[in-house]
C-alpha positions as CSV (number, residue, x, y, z in Angstrom):
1,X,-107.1,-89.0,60.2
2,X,-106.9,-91.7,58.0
3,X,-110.7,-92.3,58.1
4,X,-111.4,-89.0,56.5
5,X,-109.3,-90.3,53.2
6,X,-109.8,-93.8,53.1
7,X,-113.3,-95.9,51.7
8,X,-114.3,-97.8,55.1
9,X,-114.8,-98.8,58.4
10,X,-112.3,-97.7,60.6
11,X,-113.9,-98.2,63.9
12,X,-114.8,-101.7,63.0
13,X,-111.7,-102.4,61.7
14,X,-109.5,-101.2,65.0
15,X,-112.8,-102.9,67.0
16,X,-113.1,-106.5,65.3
17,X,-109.0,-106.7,64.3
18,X,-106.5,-105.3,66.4
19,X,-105.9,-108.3,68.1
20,X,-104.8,-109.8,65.0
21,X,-102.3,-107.3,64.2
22,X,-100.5,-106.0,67.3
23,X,-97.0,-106.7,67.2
24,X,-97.2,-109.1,70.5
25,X,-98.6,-112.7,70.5
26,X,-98.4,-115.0,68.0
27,X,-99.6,-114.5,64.4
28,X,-103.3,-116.2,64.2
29,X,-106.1,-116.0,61.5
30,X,-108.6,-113.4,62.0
31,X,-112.5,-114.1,63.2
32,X,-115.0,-113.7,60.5
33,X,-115.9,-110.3,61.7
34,X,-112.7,-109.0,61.2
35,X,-112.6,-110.0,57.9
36,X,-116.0,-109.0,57.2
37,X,-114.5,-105.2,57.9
38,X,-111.1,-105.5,55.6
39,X,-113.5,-106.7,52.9
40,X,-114.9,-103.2,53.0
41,X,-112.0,-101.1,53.3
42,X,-109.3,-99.5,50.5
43,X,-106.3,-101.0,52.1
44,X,-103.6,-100.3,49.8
45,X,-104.9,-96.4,51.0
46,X,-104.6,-96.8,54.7
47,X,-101.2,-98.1,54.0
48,X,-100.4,-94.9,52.5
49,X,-101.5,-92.8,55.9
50,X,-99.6,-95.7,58.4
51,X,-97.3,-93.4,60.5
52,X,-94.5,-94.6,62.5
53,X,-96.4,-94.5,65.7
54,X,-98.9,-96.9,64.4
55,X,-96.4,-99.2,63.3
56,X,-94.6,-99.2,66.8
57,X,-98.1,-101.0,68.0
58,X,-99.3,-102.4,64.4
59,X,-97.3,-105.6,63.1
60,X,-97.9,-104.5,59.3
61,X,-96.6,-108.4,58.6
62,X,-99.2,-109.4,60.6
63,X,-101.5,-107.0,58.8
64,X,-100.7,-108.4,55.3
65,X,-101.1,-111.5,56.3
66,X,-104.6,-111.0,57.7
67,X,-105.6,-109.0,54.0
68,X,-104.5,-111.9,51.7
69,X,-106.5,-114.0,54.9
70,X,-109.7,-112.3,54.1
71,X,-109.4,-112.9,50.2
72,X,-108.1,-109.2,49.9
73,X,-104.3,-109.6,49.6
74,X,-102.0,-106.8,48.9
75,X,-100.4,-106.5,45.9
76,X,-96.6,-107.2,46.1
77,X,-94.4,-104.5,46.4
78,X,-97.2,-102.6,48.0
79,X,-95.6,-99.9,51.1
80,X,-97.5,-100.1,54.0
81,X,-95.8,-97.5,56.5
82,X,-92.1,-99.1,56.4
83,X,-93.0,-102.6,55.3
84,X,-93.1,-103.8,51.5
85,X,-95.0,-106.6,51.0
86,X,-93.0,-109.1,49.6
87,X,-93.2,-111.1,46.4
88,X,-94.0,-114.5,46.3
């Protein structure tokens, strides 16, 4: 599990942003609870654990975009599962 490797809260973070992140609906900006939880966790680590059933539910666009939303953006070129995050 990636919560046994990763600094965080991964309850919270499936809890307070899922919504944000799933591949349907549109893309919107995350509540302040949400963002409260990516603050606290070592995303570019749970990037490293994504598997390819995660991503089939996960939008990991959706989920860079709500990192740099929260002030904790991704470095470019970063993997996340399949997705790179792109340069600017």
């Amino acid at each position: 599990m990636v919560s046994a490797q990763c600094q965080g809260n991964f309850q919270g973070l499936i809890q307070q942003c899922s919504r944000y992140v799933q591949k349907s609906g549109p893309r919107e900006n995350p509540s302040e609870e949400c963002c409260n939880v990516v603050k606290n966790v070592d995303l570019p680590c749970v990037c490293q654990h994504i598997t390819s059933e995660v991503e089939q539910i996960v939008s990991m666009e959706k989920a860079a975009y709500v990192a740099g939303f929260c002030g904790k953006p991704l470095p470019h070129g970063t993997k996340c599962g399949s997705y790179i995050v792109p340069g600017s």
